[in-house]
C-alpha positions in Angstrom: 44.9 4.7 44.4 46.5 1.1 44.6 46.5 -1.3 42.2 45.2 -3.5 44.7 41.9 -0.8 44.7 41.8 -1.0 41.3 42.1 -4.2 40.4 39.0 -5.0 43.1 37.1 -1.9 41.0 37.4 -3.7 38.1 36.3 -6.7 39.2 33.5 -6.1 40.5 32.8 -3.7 37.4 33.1 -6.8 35.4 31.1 -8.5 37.8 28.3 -6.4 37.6 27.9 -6.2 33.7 28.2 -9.7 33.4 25.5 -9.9 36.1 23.3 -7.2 33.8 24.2 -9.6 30.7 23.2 -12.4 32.3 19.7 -11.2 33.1 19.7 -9.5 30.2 20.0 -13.3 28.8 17.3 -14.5 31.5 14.9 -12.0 30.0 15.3 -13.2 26.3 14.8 -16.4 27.1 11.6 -15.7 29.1 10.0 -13.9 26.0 11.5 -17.3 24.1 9.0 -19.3 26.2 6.3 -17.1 26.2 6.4 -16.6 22.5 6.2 -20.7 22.3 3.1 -20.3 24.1 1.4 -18.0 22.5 2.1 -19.7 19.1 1.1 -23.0 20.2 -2.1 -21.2 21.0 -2.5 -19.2 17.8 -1.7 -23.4 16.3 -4.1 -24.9 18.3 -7.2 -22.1 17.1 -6.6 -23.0 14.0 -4.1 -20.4 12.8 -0.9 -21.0 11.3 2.8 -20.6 13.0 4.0 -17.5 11.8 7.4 -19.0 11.9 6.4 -20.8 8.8 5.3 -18.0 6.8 8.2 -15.8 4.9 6.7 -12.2 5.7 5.7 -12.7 9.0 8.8 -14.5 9.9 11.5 -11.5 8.7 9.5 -9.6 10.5 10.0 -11.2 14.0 13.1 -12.4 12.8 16.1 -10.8 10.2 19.5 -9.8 10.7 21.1 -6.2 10.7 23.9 -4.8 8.1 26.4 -6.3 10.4 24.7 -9.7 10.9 23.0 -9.1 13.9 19.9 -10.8 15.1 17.4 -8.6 15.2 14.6 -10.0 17.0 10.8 -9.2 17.7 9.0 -11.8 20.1 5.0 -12.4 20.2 3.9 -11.6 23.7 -0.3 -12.7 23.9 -2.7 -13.2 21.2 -5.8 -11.2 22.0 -9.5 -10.4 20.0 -11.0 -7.4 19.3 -9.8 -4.7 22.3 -9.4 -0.8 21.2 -8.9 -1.0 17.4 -4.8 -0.4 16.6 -3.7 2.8 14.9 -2.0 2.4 11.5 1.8 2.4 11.2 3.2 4.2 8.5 5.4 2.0 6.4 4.1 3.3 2.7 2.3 6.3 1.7 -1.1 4.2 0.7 -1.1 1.4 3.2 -3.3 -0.8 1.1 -3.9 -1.8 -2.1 -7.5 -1.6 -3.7 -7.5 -4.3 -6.4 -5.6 -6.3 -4.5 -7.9 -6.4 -1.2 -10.7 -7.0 -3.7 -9.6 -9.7 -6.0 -7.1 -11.8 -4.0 -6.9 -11.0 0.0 -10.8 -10.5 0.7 -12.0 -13.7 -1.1 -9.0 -15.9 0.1 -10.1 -14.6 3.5 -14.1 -15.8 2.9 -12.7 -19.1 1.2 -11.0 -20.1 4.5 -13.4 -18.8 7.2 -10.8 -16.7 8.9 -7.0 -15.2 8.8 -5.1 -17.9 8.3 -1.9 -15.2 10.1 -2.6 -13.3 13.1 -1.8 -9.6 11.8 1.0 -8.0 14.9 0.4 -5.0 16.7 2.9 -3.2 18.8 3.1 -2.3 22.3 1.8 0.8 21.7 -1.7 -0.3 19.7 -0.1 0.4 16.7 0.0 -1.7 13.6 3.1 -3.7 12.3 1.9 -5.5 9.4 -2.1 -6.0 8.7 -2.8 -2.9 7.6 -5.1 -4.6 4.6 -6.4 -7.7 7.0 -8.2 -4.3 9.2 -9.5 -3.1 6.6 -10.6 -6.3 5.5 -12.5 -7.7 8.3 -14.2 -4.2 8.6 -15.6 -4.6 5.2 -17.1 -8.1 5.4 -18.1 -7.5 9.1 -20.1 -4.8 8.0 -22.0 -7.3 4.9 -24.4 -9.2 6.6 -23.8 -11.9 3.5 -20.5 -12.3 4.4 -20.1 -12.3 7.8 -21.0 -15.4 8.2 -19.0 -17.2 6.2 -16.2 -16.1 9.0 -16.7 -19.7 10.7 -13.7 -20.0 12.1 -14.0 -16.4 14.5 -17.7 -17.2 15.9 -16.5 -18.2 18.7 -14.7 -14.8 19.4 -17.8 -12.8 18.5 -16.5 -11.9 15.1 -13.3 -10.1 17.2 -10.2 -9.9 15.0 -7.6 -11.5 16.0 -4.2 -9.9 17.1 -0.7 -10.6 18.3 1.0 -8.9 20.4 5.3 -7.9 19.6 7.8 -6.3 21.4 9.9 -3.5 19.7 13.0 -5.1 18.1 16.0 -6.4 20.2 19.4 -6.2 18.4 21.2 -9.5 19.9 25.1 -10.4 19.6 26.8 -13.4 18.6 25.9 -14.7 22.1 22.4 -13.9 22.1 22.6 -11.0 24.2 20.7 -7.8 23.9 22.8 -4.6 22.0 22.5 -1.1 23.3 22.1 1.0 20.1 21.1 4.8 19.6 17.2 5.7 19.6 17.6 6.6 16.1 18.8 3.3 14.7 16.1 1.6 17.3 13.7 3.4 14.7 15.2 2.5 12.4 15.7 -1.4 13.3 11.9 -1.2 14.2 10.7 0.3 10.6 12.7 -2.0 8.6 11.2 -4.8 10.2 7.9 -3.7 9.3 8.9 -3.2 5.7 10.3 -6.7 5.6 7.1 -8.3 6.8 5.5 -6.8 3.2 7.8 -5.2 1.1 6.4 -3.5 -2.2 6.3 -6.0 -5.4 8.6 -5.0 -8.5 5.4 -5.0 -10.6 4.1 -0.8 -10.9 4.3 2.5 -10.0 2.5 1.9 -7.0 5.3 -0.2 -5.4 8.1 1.9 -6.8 6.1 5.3 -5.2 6.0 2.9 -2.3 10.0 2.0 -2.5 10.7 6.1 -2.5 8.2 6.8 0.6 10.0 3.4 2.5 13.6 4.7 1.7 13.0 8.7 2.4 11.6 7.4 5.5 14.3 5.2 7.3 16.5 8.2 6.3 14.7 10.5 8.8 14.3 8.3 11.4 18.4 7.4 11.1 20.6 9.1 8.8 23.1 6.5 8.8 20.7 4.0 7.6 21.8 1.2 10.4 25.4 1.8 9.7 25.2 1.8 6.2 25.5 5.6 5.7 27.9 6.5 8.2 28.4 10.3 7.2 24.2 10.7 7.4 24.8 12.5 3.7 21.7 12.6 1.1 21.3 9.4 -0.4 20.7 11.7 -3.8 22.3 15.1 -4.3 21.1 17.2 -7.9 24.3 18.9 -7.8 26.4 15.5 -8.3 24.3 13.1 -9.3 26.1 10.4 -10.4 28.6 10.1 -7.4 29.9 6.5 -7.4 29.9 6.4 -3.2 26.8 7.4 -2.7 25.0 5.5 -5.3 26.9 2.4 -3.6 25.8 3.4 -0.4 21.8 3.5 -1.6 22.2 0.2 -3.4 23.7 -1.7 -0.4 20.1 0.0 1.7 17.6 -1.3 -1.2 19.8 -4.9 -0.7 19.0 -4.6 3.1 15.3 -3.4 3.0 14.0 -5.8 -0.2 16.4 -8.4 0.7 18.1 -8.2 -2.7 14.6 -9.8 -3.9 13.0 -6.3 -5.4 14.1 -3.2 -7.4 17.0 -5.0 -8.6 16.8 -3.3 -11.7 19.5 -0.7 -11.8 17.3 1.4 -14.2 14.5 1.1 -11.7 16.7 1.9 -8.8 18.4 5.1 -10.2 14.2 6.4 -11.2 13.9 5.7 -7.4 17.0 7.3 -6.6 16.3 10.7 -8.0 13.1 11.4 -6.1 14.2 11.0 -2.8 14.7 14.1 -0.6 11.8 15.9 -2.1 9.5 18.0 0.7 6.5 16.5 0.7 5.0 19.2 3.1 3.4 20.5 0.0 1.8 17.0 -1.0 -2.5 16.8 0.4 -3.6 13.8 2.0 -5.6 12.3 -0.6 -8.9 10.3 0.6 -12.3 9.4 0.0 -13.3 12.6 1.1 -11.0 14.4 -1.4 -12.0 12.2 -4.0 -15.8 12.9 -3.6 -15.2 16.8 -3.7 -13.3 16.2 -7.0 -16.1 14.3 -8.6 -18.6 16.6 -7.2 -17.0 19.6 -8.8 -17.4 18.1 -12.3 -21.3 17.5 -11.4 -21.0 14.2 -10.9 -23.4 11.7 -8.2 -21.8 11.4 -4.9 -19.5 8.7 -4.6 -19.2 7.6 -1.1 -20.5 4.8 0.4 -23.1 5.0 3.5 -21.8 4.5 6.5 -23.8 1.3 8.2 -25.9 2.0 11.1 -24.0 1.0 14.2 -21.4 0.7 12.5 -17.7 1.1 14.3 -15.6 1.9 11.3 -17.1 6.1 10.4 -14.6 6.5 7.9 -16.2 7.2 4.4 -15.0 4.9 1.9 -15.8 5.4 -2.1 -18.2 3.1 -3.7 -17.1 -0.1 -5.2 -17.1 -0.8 -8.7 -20.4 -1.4 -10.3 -21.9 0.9 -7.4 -21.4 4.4 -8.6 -23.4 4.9 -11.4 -25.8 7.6 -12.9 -29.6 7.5 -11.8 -30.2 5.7 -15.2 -27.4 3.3 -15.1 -26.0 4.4 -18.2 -22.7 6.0 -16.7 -20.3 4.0 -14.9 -18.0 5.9 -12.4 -14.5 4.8 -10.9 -11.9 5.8 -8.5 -8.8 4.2 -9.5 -6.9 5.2 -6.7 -3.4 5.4 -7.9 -1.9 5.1 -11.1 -0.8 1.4 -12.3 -2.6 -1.3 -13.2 -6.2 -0.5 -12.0 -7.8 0.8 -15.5 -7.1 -2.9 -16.5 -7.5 -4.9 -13.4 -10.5 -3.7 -11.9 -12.6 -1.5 -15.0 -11.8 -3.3 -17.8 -13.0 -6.4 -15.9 -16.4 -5.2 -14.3 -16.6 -4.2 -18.5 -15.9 -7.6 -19.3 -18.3 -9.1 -16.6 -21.2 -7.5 -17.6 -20.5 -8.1 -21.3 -20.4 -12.4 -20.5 -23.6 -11.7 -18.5 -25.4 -9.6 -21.5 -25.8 -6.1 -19.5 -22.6 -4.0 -21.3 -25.1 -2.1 -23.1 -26.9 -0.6 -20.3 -23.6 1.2 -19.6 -22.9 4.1 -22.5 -19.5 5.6 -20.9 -16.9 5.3 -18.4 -15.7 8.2 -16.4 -12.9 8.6 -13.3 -11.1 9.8 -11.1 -7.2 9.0 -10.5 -4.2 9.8 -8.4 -0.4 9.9 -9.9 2.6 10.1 -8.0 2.1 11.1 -4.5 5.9 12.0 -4.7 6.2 14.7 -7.6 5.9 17.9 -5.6 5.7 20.4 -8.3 2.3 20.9 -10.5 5.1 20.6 -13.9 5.6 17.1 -12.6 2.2 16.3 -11.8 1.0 17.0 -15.4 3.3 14.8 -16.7 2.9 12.4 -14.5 -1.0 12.6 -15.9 -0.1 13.2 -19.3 1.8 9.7 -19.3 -0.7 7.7 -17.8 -3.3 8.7 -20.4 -1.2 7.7 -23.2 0.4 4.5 -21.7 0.1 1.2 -22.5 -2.3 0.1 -19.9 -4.2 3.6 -20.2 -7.3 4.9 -21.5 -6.7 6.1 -24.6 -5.3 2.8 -26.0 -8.5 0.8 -24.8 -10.0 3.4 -26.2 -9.0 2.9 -29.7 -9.4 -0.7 -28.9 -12.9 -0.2 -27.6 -13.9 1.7 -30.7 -12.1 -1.0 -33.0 -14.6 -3.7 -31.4 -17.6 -1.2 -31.9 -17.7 -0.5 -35.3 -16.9 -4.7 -36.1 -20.0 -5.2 -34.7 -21.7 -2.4 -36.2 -20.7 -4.3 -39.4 -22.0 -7.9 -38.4 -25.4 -5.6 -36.8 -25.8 -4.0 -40.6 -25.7 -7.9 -42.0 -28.3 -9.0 -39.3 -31.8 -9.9 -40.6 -34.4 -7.5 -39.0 -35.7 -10.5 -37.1 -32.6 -12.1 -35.9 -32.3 -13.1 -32.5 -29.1 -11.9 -32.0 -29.9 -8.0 -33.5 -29.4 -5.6 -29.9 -27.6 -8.5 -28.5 -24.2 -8.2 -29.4 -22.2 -5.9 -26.7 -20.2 -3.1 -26.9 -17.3 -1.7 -24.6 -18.1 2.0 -23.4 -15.3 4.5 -24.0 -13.8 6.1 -21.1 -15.1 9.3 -21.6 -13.9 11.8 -19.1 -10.6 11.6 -16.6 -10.4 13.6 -13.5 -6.9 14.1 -11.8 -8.1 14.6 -8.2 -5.7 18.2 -6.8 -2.8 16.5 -5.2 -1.0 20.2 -3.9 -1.7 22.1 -1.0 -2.8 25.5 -1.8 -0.2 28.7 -1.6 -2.5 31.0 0.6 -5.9 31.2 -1.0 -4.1 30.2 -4.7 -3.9 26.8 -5.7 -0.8 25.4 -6.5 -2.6 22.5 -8.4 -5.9 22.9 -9.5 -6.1 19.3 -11.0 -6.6 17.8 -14.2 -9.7 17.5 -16.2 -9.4 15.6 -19.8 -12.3 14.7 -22.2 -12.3 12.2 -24.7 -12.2 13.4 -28.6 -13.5 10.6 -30.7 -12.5 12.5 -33.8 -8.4 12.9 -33.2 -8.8 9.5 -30.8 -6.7 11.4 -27.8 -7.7 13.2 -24.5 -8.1 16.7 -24.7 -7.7 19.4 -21.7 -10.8 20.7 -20.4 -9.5 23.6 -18.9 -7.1 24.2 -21.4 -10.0 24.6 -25.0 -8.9 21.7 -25.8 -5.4 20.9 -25.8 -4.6 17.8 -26.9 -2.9 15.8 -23.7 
């Protein structure tokens, strides 16, 4: 072949990739404009630019381990349509106590979202995983339905945008071809970044473990950060310098060197990564219910409203659950953190200002621990620990009783005719735990048949149940 010949081969090779890049170009800056539009609209219906918020921006918008743009563009805003399926980002996509006591009443305060939640091409949810949930719950209370204002006018239809998968750009702005593993990968992370798990309980750090295990099976290389695709954590050599570098520079990427900063708390995530978790039940209302059932107590899920779209059982709120007396309050507190004192201690504390406490004689529950301890040793120190923690039961407890017998005291100084004589309130103990069975079964044996602890006045400590009393 000539040079001539090949010189005119190359050309017009070059000729046609720069072509291809420049309607690769043409085609970014179309979904530029479009995305402009569609934001002005989400503006001008009263919603806010989610170029303005931090989460929803890092989502659409963040860069790679080698500073790449990576890019995800709003394509239409839309109401109602086929409900989208959840994305997995975490193992528990929402948070209980924090739907109930922040997002849910900042949504009635304002009328509305004030973010459109993003969906994906494919229907499936990018970050509003606890917005859904959300706007099924009020939607279905008559009473609070209407304080949505602000979505009348779309027959109550939540709101959605519309994003396209992510786009890795150059320097230049144009469009990278990268393998379908770290497209997976570049797509996940952007998800994470849109709401990434607070530094704050086990919750989030069970949540940091599920996040990292993940965007190692969708791309062993973590984005380029992992080039050899080895094990983030190996037993056998635990403390190798180069890997523990490696998982460090992945938690900087993913939390934006914002969360599990702590070396401490980043070596506890460390060690449980790599665990199979094909072992691990789905745990869910369902699951929950059976569990409480077992013990004999009242069911525990809530009725599903006639007409309703949303048939998926859901366990009673707090304050609903109760004995057919009233005198025993139930509670499933979800996963282990902060719920004991964030949502039962303060119903307690409630109906103590408003003078009913008494009605209520004991406390009884039901609880998850780590959903990534695989082995039932692990499990039952997972449980042991959270009875005797700080926040725990057995320390408000002691508390509880503390309180009780002071105002036995100031009851025993009362004249028989005082007005305040039956008034004076008194915190329930917590008097039974159930740890809901978090393994599959081997066959027809359990691998985990759960957790059952009572409360022993006496020696002021849960006991074991199924155990003749152990002390836990």
């Amino acid at each position: 072949m000539s040079n001539q010949v090949k010189t005119n081969i190359e050309r017009g090779a070059q000729t046609l990739m720069g072509l291809e890049r420049a309607s690769s170009m043409m085609d970014i800056k179309k979904l530029e404009r479009q995305e402009a539009a569609v934001i002005a609209d989400m503006v001008s219906k009263g919603f806010k630019n989610p170029m303005e918020d931090e989460g929803h921006k890092r989502c659409l918008m963040s860069t790679d381990p080698q500073g790449r743009l990576l890019r995800r563009f709003i394509t239409k805003l839309t109401f109602g349509g086929k409900p989208p399926v959840p994305g997995q980002v975490k193992e528990k996509q929402t948070n209980d106590d924090w739907i109930n006591e922040s997002l849910k009443p900042a949504i009635l305060q304002h009328g509305g979202f004030k973010l459109v939640p993003f969906k994906d091409e494919s229907n499936v949810i990018v970050n509003g995983h606890s917005r859904k949930r959300c706007y099924s719950e009020i939607l279905a209370d008559a009473k609070t339905k209407v304080k949505l204002f602000k979505l009348k006018e779309y027959d109550y239809e939540m709101p959605w945008a519309t994003v396209t998968t992510v786009y890795v750009l150059d320097e230049d702005g144009n469009p990278v071809n990268v393998s379908p593993e770290a497209s997976a990968a570049y797509n996940f992370v952007s998800k994470v970044r849109a709401n990434p798990p607070k530094e704050n309980d086990q919750y989030s750090r069970e949540a940091a473990i599920t996040q990292v295990d993940m965007l190692y099976k969708l791309d062993n290389q973590c984005m380029g950060m992992n080039p050899t695709g080895a094990l983030l954590y190996d037993e056998e050599d635990p403390d190798n310098d180069a890997t523990r570098a490696i998982f460090d520079n992945i938690m900087d990427e993913l939390y934006n060197k914002k969360e599990f900063t702590d070396k401490g708390q980043r070596t506890r995530i460390m060690k449980e990564l790599h665990k199979d978790h094909s072992v691990v039940k789905d745990i869910g209302p369902a699951e929950v219910n059976q569990a409480a059932a077992i013990r004999g107590w009242p069911n525990g899920l809530r009725p599903i409203p006639t007409g309703s779209k949303n048939k998926t059982p859901t366990i009673k709120k707090i304050g609903e659950w109760v004995s057919a007396d009233g005198k025993v309050l139930y509670a499933d507190l979800a996963t282990a953190g902060l719920h004991l004192k964030n949502k039962v201690r303060r119903y307690l504390t409630d109906r103590m200002m408003d003078g009913t406490l008494n009605d209520i004689e004991e406390v009884k529950l039901t609880i998850t621990v780590s959903g990534n301890e695989t082995t039932l040793e692990g499990l039952n120190k997972a449980r042991k620990t959270w009875l005797s923690h700080k926040d725990g039961p057995e320390k408000m407890n002691r508390e509880s009783a503390t309180l009780r017998k002071l105002i036995e005291n100031i009851e025993a100084e009362l004249d028989d005719d005082s007005k305040y004589r039956g008034k004076l309130q008194k915190m329930p103990p917590v008097t039974e735990v159930t740890f809901v069975e978090q393994l599959l079964p081997e066959g027809t044996e359990a691998k985990d048949p759960g957790m059952n602890a009572t409360w022993d006045a006496q020696r002021e400590r849960f006991v074991n149940d199924d155990k003749e009393g152990l002390v836990l």
